[in-house]
Steps between C-alpha positions, in 0.01 A plus 500: 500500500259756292515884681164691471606858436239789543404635195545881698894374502469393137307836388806742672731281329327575183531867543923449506475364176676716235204658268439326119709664289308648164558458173699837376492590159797391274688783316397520088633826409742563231472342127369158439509287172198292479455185277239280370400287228140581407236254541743299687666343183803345684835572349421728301826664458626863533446714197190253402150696412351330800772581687453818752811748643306794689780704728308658851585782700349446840524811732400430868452727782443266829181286393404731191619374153488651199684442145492456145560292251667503150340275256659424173302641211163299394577193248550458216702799506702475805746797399506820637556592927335338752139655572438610898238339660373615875543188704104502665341345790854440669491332875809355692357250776872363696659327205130481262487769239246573219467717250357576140636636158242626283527560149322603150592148309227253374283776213610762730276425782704531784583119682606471848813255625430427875844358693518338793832399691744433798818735516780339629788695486607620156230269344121431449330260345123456482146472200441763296100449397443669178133654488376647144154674561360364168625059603353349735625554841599151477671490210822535583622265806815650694838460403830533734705816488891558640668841587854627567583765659750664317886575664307352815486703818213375666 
């Protein structure tokens, strides 16, 4: 047997329903390491020229975040302390977070590294697009990224 039930039942019944919970922002302060191969070469090894260590402080006051990064001298170099770099353009959307790294490299015109990842935890892992003012913006397809937070705590 099929029971008709008003929709005026069904509608107060709605209203008992607990609320949708929101997405809350994840936690990313403290210092990450960050890791990448560039151009996406796969394995290709720590301490490789194509290889990429950046360590990232990420300081967060409820949904503002701020940081920098310390990027290991330009190549072919790669002596000397790590060179601070103003994270830009950071947003933290529930677990999502972007943000850019830019940096006098290619004939000292400054090129732009724009990240984009999930936080979970003490990790992230997302693409890093690389865009050089004077390629194409199409050159350079994106390539995956990893980071660690280091001693955890998140």
């Amino acid at each position: 047997m099929c029971r008709i039930v008003p929709l005026g039942v069904l509608a107060a019944l709605s209203l008992l329903a607990p609320p949708a919970l929101e997405a809350q922002d994840v936690d990313v302060s403290g210092d990450w390491i960050i890791t990448y191969c560039m151009h996406g070469e796969p394995n290709c090894g720590i301490g490789s020229r194509r290889s990429v260590s950046m360590d990232a402080t990420f300081e967060q006051d409820g949904t503002t975040v701020t940081g920098t990064a310390f990027i290991s001298p330009r190549w072919p170099e790669r002596v000397g302390e790590p060179e601070p770099a103003p994270l830009g353009d950071v947003g933290l959307d529930g677990d999502r977070i972007t943000f850019t790294v830019s940096r006098g490299f290619r004939r000292d015109v400054p090129v732009t590294y724009v990240y984009t990842g999930t936080v979970t935890g003490d990790t992230m892992e997302g693409t890093v697009v690389y865009r050089d003012p004077v390629a194409s913006p199409d050159a350079y397809p994106p390539f995956p990224f990893t980071g660690t937070r280091k001693g955890g705590g998140g």
